[in-house]
N, C-alpha and C positions, 0 to 999 in steps of 0.2 A: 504494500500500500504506500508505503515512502515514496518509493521510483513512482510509483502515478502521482503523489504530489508534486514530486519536485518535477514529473514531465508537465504537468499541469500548469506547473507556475512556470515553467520558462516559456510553453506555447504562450498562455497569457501577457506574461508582459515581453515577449522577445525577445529573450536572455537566452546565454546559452547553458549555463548550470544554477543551480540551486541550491540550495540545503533543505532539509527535513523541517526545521523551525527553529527558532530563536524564542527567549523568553516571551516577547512585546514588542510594540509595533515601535516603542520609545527606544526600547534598547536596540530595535534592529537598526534606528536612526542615529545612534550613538556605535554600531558597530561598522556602519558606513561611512561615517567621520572617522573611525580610527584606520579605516582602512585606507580612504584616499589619501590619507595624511601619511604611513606607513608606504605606500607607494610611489608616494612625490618623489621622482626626480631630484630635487633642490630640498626635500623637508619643508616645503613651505608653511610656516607656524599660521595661519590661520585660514577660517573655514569659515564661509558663506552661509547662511539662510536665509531661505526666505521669510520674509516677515505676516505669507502666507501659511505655514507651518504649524500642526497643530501644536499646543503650548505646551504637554507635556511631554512628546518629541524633544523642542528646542531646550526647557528645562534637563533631561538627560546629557542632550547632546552637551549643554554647557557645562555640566556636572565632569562628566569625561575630560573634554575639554582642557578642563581648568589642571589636570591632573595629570594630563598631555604635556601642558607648556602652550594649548593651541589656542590665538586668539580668535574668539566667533562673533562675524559680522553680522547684525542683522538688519534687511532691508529689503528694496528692490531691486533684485539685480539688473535690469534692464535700464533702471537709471544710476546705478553705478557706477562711476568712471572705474573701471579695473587695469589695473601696471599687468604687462606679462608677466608671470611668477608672484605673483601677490598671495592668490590663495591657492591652496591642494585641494580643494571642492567645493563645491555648491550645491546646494541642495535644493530642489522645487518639491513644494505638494502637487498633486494630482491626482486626481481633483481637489483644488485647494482647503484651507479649514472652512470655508464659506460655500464650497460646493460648489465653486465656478468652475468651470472646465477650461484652462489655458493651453495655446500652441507653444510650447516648449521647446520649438523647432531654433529658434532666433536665441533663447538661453541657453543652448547646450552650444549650437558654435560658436558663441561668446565665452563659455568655461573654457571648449577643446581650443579654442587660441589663446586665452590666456595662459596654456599649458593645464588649467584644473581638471579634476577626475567630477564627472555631471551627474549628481543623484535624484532619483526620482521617488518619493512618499508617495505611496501607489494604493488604489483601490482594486482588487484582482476581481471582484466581480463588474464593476466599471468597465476595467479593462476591455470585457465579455465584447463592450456595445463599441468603447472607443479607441482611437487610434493607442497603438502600443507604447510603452516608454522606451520600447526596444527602436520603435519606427523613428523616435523624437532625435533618437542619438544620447539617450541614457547608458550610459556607463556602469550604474546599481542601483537596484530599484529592493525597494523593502516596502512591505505594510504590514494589515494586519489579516491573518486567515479565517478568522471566524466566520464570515458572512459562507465559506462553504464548510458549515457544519464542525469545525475544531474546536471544541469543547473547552472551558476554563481549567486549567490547574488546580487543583486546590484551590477551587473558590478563589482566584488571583486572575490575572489578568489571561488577556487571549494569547494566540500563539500567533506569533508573525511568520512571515517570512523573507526571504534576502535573497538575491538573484543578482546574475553579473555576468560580463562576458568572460 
């Protein structure tokens, strides 16, 4: 049953692997900040959010963060002025914490030439009706898996999942 998850979730968002789950949909957003960061090129000490992101995602991610060394910007990235090498990632909701459905298309090749790794906070039943994060030019996509049926933990939060090329 794992392998049809994780085949599940990469058709879904157009990744090409996955994992089984991750704690939450907050920690998978905290383990995609660690990882664009881990994989910079340069160590670039700081990391992007969106200032669409749900809140306790961004409260994570800055927890991690802070523990990292990594500074987190949050804002609009589209009107950001970004330096080449400034951040190892960025992160968009999608669909945002408001529920708007953004083209993503215009932020990911504004990360991939600033040299950042582009994350995408994902709805994987969304996904179902809407363009992929795989299609946007998403680099790692995380959310959270409960809306197919993944059960709480011990009465604790849902299970996410993480995805990447």
């Amino acid at each position: 049953m794992l392998l049809n998850f994780q085949t599940m979730v990469c058709d879904i968002t157009g990744m090409e692997v996955a994992n089984a789950s991750l704690l939450d949909e907050a920690t998978a957003a905290a383990e995609a900040m660690s990882m664009s960061y881990a994989i910079s090129n340069q160590k670039k000490p700081k990391f992007f959010v969106s200032e669409n992101v749900y809140p306790q995602s961004l409260e994570v991610i800055k927890t991690r963060a802070g523990h990292m060394g990594v500074e987190v910007v949050v804002g609009d990235f589209m009107k950001t002025n970004v330096e080449k090498g400034e951040f190892c990632g960025v992160l968009q909701q999608y669909p945002d914490n408001r529920g708007r459905v953004i083209d993503a298309s215009r932020a990911a090749k504004k990360a991939h030439e600033s040299g950042a790794i582009f994350i995408m906070g994902t709805d994987l039943m969304a996904n179902t009706l809407l363009k992929s994060p795989g299609e946007y030019g998403a680099d790692i996509v995380y959310g959270n898996s409960q809306r197919f049926g993944v059960p709480m933990g011990y009465g604790g939060p849902h299970a996410a999942f993480f995805a990447t090329k």
